[in-house]
MARSE-89446 format. One record per residue: y, x, z of N, C-alpha, C in turn. Coordinates in nm, 2 decimals, decimal comma. Last residue first. Example, Ala and Ser with C-alpha at 12.3 -4.5 7.8 and 13.67 -1.06 7.14 Angstrom:
2
    n_y    n_x    n_z   ca_y   ca_x   ca_z    c_y    c_x    c_z
  -0,22   1,28   0,71  -0,11   1,37   0,71   0,00   1,29   0,79
  -0,57   1,32   0,78  -0,45   1,23   0,78  -0,33   1,32   0,78
END
This chain:
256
    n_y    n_x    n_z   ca_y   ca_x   ca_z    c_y    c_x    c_z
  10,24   7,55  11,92  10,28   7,51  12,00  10,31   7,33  11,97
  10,10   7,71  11,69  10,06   7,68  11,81  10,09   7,63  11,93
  10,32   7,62  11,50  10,14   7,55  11,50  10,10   7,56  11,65
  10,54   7,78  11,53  10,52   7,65  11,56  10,42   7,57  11,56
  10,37   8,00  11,56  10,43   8,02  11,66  10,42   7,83  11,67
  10,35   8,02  11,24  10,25   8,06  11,32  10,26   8,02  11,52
  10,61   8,01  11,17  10,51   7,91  11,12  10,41   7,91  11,25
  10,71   8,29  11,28  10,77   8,17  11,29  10,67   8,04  11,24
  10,57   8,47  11,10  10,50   8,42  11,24  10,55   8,29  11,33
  10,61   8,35  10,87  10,51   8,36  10,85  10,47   8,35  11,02
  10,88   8,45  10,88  10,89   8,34  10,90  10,77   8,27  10,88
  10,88   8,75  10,90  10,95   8,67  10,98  10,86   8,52  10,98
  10,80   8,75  10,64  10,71   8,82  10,74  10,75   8,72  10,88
  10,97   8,69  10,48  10,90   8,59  10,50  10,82   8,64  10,58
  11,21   8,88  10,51  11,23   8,77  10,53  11,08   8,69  10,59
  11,03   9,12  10,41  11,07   9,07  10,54  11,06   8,93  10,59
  11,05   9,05  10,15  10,92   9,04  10,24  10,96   9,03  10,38
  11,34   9,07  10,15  11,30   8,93  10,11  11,15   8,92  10,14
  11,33   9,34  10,12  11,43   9,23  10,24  11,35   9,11  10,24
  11,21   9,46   9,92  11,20   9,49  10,09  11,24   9,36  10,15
  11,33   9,30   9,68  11,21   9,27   9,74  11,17   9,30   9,87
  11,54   9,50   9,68  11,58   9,36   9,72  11,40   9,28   9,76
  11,48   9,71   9,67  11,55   9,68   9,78  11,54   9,55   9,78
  11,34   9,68   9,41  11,23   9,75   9,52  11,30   9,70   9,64
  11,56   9,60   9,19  11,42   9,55   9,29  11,37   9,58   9,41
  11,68   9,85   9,28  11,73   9,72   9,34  11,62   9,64   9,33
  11,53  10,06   9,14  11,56  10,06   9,27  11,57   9,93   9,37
  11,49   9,95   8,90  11,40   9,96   8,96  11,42   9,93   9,12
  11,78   9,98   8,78  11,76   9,85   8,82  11,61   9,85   8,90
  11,77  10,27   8,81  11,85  10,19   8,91  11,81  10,03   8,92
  11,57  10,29   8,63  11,53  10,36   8,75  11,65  10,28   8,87
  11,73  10,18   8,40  11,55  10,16   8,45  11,54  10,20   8,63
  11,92  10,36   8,39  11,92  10,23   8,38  11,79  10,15   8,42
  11,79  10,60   8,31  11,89  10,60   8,43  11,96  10,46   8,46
  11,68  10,55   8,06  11,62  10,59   8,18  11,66  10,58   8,33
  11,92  10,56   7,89  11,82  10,41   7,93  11,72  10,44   8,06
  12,10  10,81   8,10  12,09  10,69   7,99  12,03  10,61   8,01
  12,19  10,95   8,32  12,07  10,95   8,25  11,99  10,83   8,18
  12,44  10,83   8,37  12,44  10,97   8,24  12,29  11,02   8,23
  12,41  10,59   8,52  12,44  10,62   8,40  12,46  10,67   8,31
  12,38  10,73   8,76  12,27  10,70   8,70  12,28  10,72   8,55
  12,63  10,82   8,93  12,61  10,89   8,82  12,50  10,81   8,72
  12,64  10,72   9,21  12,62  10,79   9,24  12,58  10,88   9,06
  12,80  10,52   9,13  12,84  10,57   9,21  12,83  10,71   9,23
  12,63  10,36   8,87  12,79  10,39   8,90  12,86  10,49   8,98
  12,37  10,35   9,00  12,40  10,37   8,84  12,57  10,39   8,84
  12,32  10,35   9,27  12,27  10,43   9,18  12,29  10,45   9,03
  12,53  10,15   9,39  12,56  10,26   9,40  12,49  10,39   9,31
  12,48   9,94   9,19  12,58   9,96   9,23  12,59  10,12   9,28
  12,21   9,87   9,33  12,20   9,88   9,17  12,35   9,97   9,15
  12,23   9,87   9,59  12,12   9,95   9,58  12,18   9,99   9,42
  12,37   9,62   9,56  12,43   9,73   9,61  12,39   9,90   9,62
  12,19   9,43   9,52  12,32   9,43   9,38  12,36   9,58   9,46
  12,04   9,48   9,76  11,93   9,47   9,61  12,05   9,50   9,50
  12,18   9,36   9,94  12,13   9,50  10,00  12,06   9,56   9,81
  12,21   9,11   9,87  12,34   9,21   9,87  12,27   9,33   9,90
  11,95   8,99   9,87  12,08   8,96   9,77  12,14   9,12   9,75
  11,90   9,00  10,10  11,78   9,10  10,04  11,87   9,12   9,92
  12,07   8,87  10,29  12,05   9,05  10,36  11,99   9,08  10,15
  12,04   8,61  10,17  12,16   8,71  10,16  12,14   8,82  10,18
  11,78   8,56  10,33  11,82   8,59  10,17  11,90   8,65  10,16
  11,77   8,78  10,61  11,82   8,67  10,52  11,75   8,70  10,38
  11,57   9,00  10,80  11,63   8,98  10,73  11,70   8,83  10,63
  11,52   9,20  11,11  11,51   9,07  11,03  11,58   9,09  10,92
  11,36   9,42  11,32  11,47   9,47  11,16  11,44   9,29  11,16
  11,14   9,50  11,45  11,24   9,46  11,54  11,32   9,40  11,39
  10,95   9,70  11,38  11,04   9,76  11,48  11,13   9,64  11,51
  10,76   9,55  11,23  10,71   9,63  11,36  10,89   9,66  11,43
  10,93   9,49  11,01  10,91   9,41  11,09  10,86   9,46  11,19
  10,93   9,78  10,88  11,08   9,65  10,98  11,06   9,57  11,04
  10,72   9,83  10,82  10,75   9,88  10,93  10,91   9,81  10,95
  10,67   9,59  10,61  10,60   9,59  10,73  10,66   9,69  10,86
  10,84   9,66  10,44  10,91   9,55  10,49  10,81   9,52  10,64
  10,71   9,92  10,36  10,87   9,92  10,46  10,90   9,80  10,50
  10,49   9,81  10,23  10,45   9,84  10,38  10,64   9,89  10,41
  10,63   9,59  10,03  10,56   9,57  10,09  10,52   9,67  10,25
  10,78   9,88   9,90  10,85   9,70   9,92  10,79   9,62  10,04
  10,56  10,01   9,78  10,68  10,07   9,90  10,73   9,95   9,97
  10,40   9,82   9,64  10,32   9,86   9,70  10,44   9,91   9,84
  10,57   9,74   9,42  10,53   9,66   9,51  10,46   9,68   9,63
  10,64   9,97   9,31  10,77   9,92   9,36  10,69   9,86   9,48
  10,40  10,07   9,23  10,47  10,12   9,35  10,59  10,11   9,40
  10,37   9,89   9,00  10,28   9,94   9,13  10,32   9,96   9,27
  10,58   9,92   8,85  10,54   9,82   8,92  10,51   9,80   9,02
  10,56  10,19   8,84  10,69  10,19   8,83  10,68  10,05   8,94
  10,31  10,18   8,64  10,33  10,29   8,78  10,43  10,25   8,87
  10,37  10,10   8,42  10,30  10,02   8,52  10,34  10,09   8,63
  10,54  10,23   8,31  10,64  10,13   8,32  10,51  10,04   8,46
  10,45  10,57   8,41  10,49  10,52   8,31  10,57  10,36   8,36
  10,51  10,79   8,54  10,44  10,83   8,48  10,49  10,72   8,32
  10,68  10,87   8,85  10,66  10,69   8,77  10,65  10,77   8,65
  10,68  11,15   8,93  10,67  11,01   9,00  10,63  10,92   8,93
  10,55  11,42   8,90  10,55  11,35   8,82  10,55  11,20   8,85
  10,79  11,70   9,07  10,72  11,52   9,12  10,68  11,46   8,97
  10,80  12,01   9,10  10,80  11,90   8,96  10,70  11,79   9,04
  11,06  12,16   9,30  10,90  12,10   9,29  10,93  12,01   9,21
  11,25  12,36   9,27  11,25  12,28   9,28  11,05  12,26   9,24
  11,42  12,68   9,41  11,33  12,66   9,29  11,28  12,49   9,33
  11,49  12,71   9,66  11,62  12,74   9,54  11,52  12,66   9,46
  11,49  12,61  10,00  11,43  12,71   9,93  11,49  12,67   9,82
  11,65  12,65  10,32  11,63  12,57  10,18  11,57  12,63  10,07
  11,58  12,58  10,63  11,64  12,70  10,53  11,59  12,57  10,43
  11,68  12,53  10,99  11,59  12,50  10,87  11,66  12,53  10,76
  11,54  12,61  11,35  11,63  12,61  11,25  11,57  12,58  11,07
  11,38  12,34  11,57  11,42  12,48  11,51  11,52  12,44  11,43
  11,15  12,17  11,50  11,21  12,21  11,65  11,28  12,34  11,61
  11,12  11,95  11,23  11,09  12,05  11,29  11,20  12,09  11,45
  10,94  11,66  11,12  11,05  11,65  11,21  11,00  11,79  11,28
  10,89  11,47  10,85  10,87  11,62  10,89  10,97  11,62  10,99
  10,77  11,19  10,67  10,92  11,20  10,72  10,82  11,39  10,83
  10,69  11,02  10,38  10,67  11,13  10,50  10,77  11,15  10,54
  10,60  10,65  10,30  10,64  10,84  10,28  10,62  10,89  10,38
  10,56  10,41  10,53  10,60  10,45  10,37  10,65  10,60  10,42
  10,46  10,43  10,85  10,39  10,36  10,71  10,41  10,40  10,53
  10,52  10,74  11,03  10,58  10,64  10,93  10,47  10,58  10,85
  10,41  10,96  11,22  10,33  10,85  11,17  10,44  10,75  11,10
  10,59  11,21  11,14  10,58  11,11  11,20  10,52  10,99  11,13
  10,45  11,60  11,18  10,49  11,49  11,05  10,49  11,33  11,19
  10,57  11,87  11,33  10,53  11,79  11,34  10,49  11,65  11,21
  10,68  12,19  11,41  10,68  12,08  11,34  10,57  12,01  11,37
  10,63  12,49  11,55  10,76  12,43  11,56  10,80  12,27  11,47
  10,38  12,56  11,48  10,40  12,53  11,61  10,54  12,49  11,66
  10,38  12,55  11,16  10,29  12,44  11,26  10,32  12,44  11,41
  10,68  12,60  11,03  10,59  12,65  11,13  10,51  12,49  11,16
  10,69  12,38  10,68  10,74  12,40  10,81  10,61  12,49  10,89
  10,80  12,20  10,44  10,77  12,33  10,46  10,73  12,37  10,58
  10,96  12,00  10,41  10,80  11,95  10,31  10,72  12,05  10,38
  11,23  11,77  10,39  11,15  11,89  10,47  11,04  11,86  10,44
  11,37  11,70  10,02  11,30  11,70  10,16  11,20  11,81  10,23
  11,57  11,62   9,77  11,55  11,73   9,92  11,50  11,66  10,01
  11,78  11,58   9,50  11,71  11,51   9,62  11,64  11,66   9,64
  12,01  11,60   9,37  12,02  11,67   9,47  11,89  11,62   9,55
  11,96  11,22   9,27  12,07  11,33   9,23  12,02  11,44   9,36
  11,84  10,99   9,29  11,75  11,09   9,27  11,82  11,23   9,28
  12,02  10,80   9,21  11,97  10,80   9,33  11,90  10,91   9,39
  12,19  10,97   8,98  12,20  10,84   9,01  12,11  10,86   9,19
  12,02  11,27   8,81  12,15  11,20   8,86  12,11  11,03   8,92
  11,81  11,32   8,61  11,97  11,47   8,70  12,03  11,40   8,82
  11,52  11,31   8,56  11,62  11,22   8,58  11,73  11,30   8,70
  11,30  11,36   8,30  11,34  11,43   8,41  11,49  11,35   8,45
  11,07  11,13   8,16  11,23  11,20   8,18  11,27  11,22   8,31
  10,88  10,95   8,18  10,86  11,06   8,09  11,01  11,19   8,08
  10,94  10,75   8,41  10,90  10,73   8,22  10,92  10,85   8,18
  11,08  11,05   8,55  11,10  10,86   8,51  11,08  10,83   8,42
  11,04  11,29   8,74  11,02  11,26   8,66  11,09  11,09   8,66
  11,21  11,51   8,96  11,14  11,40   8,97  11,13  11,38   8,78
  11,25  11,79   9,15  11,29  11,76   9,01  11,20  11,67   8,98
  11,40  11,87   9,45  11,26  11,82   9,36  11,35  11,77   9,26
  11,37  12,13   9,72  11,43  12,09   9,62  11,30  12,02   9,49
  11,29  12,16  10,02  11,26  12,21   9,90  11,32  12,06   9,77
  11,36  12,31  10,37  11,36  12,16  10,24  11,34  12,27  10,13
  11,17  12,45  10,58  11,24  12,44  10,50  11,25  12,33  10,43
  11,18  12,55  10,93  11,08  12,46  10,79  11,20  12,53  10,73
  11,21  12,79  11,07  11,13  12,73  11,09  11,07  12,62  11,02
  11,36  13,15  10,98  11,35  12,96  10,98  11,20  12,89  11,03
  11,36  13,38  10,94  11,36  13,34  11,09  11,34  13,18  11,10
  11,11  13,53  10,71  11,23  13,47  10,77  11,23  13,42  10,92
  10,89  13,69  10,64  11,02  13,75  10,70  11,14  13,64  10,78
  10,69  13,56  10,50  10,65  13,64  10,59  10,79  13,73  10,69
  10,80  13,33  10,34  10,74  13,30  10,45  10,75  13,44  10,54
  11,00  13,45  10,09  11,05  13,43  10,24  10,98  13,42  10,34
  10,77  13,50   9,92  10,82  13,64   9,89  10,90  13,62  10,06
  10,64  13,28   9,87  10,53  13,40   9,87  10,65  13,50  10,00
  10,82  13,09   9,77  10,79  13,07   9,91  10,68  13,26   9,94
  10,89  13,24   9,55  10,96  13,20   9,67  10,92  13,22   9,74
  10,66  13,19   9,44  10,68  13,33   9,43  10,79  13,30   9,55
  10,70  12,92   9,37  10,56  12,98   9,45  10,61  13,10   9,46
  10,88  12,86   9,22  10,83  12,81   9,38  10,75  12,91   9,42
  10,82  12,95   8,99  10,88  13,04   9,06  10,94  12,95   9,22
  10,56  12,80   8,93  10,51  12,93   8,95  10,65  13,01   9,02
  10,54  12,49   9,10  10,59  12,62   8,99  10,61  12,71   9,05
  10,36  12,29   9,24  10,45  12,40   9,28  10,46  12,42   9,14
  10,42  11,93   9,21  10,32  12,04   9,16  10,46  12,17   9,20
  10,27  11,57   9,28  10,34  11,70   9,27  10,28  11,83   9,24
  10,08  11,41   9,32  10,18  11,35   9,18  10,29  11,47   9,18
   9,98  11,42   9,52   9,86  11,44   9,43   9,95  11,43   9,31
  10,24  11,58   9,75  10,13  11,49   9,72  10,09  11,51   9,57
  10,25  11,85  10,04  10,31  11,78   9,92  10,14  11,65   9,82
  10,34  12,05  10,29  10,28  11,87  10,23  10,32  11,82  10,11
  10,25  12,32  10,41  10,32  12,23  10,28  10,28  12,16  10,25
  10,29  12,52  10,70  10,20  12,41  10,63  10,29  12,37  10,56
  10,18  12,85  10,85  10,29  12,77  10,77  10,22  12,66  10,74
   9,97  12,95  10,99  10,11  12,94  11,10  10,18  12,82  11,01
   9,65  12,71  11,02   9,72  12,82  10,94   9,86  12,83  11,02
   9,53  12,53  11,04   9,44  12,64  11,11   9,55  12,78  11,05
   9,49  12,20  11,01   9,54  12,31  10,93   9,55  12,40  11,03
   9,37  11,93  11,04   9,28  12,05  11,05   9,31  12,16  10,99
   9,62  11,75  11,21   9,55  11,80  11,24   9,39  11,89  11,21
   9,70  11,69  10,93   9,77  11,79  10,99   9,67  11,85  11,10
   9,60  11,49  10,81   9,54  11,56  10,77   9,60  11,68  10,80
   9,78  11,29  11,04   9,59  11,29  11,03   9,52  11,43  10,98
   9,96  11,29  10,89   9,97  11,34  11,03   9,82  11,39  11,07
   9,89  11,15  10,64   9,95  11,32  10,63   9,93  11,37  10,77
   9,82  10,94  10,78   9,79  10,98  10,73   9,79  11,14  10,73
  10,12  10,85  10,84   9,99  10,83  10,96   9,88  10,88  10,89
  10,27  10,83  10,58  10,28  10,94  10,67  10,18  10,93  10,83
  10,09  10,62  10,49  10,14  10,74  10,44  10,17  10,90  10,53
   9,86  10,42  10,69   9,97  10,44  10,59  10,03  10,60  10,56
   9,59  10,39  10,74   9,76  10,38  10,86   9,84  10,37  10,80
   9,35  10,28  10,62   9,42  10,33  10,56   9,54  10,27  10,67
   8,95  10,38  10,67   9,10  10,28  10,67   9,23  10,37  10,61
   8,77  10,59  10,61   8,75  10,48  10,54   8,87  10,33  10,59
   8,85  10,93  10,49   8,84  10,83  10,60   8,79  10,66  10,54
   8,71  11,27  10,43   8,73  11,11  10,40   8,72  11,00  10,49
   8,80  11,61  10,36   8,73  11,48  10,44   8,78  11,36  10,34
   8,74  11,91  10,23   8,76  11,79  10,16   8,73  11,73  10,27
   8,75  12,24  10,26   8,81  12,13  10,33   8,90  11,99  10,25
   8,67  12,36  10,03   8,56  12,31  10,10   8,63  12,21  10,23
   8,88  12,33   9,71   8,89  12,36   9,88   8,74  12,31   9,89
   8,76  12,30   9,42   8,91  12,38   9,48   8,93  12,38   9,61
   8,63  12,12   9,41   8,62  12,26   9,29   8,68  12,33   9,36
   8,67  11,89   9,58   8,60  12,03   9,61   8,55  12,16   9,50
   8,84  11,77   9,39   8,92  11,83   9,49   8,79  11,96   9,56
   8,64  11,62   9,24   8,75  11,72   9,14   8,83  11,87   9,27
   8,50  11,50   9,41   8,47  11,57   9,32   8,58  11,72   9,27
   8,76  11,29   9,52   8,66  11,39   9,60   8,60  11,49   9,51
   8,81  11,18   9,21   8,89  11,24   9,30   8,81  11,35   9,42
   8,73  10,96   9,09   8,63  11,14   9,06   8,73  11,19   9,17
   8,69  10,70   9,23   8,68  10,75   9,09   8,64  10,93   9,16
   8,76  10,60   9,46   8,64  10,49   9,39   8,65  10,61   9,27
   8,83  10,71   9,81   8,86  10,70   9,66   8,75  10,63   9,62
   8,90  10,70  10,08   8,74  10,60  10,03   8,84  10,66   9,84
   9,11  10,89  10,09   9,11  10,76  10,15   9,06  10,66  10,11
   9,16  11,22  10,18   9,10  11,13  10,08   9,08  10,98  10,18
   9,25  11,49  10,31   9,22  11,36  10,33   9,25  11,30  10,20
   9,23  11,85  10,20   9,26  11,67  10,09   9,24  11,59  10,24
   9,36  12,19  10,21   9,31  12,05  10,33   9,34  11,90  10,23
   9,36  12,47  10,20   9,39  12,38  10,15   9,32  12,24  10,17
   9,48  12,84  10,23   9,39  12,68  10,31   9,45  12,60  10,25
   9,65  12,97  10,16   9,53  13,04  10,23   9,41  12,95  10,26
   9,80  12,89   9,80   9,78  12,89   9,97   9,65  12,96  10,02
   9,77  12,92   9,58   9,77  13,05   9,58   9,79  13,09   9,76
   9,67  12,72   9,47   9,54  12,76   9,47   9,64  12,92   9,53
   9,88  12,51   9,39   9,86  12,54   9,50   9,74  12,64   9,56
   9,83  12,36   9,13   9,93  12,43   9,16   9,95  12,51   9,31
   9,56  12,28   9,13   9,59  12,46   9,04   9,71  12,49   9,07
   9,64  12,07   9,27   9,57  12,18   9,31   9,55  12,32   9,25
   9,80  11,93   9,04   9,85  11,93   9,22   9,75  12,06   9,21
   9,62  11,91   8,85   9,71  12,00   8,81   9,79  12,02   8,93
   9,39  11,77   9,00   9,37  11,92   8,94   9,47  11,96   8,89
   9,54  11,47   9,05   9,48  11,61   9,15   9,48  11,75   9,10
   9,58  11,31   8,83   9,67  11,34   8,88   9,62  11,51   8,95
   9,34  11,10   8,82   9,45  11,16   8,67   9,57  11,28   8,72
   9,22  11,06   9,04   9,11  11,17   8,95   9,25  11,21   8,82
   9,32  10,95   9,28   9,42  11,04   9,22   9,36  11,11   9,13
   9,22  10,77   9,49   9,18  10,75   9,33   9,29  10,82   9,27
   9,40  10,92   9,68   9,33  10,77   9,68   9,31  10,76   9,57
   9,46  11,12   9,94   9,44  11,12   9,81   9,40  11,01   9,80
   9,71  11,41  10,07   9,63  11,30  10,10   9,60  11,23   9,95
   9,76  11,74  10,14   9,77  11,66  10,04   9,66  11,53  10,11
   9,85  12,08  10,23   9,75  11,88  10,35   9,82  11,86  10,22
   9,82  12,42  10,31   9,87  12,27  10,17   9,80  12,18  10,27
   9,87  12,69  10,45   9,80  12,57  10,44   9,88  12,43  10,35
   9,90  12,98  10,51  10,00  12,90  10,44   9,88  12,79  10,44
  10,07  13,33  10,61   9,98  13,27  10,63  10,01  13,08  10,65
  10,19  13,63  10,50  10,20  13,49  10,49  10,07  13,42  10,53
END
């Protein structure tokens, strides 16, 4: 097996060292860091000599792409500063990399919410390609998260990765407002408009399908939190939109 970790970092000093004790069993392990202000850089070269640092910020997956280019290894695993292998991950991946015929793999994730592991509602079965040959994959400059696009065939690994996502009720805020904000930026780059109504219905429907549809509801108060989160987060998307739109719209009628 031959295996490289890319993690990207930004004031992650509460988070990193349990990410990287989880991963100390890769061959190479690669941070881009993005100007942190706290111990983060520090903490991360206890544990790899390939620490860089950029001082802009493309966004998430223009990023991860970034810290693709200095993995030197056949296999790469992206995963971030709020995730963590287990130990019978890791013996997985140990035991498939050197025999299989696949080219990535999805890996199974067991998310946290306020302090609760959350079975069901939006989060139910979740899976992403995280795994992949370096000469058969690629990551796509996306602004929000990662997206992994392999040229091949793709396996699933059994054992699940522990996401410590929304930690607590700030966290939750944070990065409602923070996802809300750069997805309503990549809509606007591509063309996407939106109404009020679009942010309305796309925000009651978000709520609708994660607490009823799709189960939320059987992870109780938690599973009520996380769906009404959701619909925020959607309905906010839309409605940045909206005014992204109409920010250049202003802009357009000034100068004319």
């Amino acid at each position: 097996m031959s295996l490289s970790v890319i993690i990207i970092t930004k004031n992650e000093a509460a988070t990193i060292e349990a990410c990287l004790q989880s991963v100390k069993f890769a061959d190479e392990i690669i941070v881009l860091d993005s100007n942190s202000q706290d111990d983060t850089v520090p903490i991360c070269k206890k544990y790899t000599a390939n620490v860089y640092v950029t001082e802009d910020w493309p966004g998430f997956g223009a990023q991860k792409a970034r810290a693709l280019q200095y993995v030197t290894k056949e296999w790469v695993l992206v995963i971030d500063a709020d995730e963590r292998i287990p130990e019978a991950l890791q013996k997985e991946i140990v035991s498939k990399l050197p025999t299989t015929t696949y080219d990535g793999f999805n890996l199974r994730f067991s998310s946290k919410y306020c302090g609760r592991f959350i079975r069901y509602g939006d989060w139910y079965n979740e899976k992403h390609l995280r795994l992949f040959r370096r000469s058969k994959g690629g990551i796509v400059p996306h602004l929000v998260h990662c997206r992994v696009d392999v040229k091949g065939t793709v396996g699933l690994m059994q054992n699940p990765v522990l996401h410590e996502s929304f930690p607590d009720l700030s966290a939750v805020l944070y990065k409602m407002n923070l996802y809300s904000s750069t997805s309503a930026q990549q809509k606007f780059a591509a063309g996407q408009q939106a109404s009020l109504g679009t942010a309305i219905t796309h925000g009651i429907w978000a709520f609708i399908r994660g607490y009823f549809i799709r189960g939320g509801f059987l992870d109780g108060a938690e599973g009520f939190m996380l769906a009404v989160s959701n619909a925020e987060g959607t309905y906010y998307r839309y409605l940045k939109l909206r005014h992204l739109w109409l920010k250049q719209n202003q802009a357009k009628e000034l100068k004319s």
